[in-house]
Every structure is written in C-alpha cells, then in structure tokens.
N, C-alpha and C positions, 0 to 999 in steps of 0.2 A: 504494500500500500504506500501510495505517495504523500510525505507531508504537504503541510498548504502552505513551506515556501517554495517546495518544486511545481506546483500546481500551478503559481503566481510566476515562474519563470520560465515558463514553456511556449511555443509558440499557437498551441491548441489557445493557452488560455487569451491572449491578445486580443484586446478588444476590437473590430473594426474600426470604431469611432477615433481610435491613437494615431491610425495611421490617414484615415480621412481628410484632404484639406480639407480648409476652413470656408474659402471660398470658389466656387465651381472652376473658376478661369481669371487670369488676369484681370480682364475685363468688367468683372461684377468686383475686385478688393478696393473698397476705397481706400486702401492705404498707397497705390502705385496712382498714378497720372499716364495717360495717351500721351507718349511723347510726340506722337504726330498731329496730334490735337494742337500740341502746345504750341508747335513752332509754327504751324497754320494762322493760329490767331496771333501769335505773336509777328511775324511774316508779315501779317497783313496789316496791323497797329501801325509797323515800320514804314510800311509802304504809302499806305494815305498822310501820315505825317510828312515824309519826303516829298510826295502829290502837293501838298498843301502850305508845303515852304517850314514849315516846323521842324523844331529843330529834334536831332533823333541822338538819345544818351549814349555812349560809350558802352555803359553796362547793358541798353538794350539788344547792340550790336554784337557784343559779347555773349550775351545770355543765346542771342540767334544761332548763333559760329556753333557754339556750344550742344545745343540742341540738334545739330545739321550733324554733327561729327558722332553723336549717341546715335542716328538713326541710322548716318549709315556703317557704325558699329554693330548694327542690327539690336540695339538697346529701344527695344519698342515699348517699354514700361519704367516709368522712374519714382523712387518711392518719393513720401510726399512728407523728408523731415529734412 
C-alpha cells in the first residue's frame, strides 16, 4: 500500500487544473498588448502630427523604431509592466 506522500507525488495524482493555462491564447491575457496594434496606432498618431506640421517627440520616434524591430523579431505580444 502506498503512503499519501507517494500518492501526492505521482503523476496519476496531478491535477489537470496545475498544468492548464490561465488564459486560452495570447490574445484573451490582458497582461500582454498586440504589438501590432501598438505601432499601428502609434504609426498613425506620428503621421497626422507630421500631416499637420506638429511637432513629433524623440521618445515617440523611438518608442516606433522600437516597436518595428519587436515585430519583426517576430515579438507579437509585449507584456504590459
């Protein structure tokens, strides 16, 4: 007969639920951001300001570069801290 600390370390006993994400797909965590989302709208922010003679930040230019070089790192999720 098995004790119930081998019983507790077997792989019969493993809950499904342990090994279950949390959330079905990237797409449904709100912890990650659409990085193609991001640089889309951000993309566009850049572009109607330049359209419109305004002037366009250093760090928004940056944040763009930045964004362009994650996707095509193929980095299609970025967490959100």
């Amino acid at each position: 007969m098995r004790t119930a600390y081998e019983c507790r370390h077997t792989l019969e006993y493993a809950s499904p639920s342990a090994i279950t994400p949390r959330y079905p797909n990237a797409a449904s965590d709100p912890r990650l951001t659409n990085t193609a989302d991001k640089w889309r709208t951000l993309n566009r922010q850049v572009r109607d300001k330049e359209w419109n003679g305004e002037p366009v930040t250093n760090a928004e230019r940056d944040k763009l570069a930045t964004l362009k070089q994650a996707l095509n790192d193929d980095k299609h999720y970025t967490p959100n801290f």
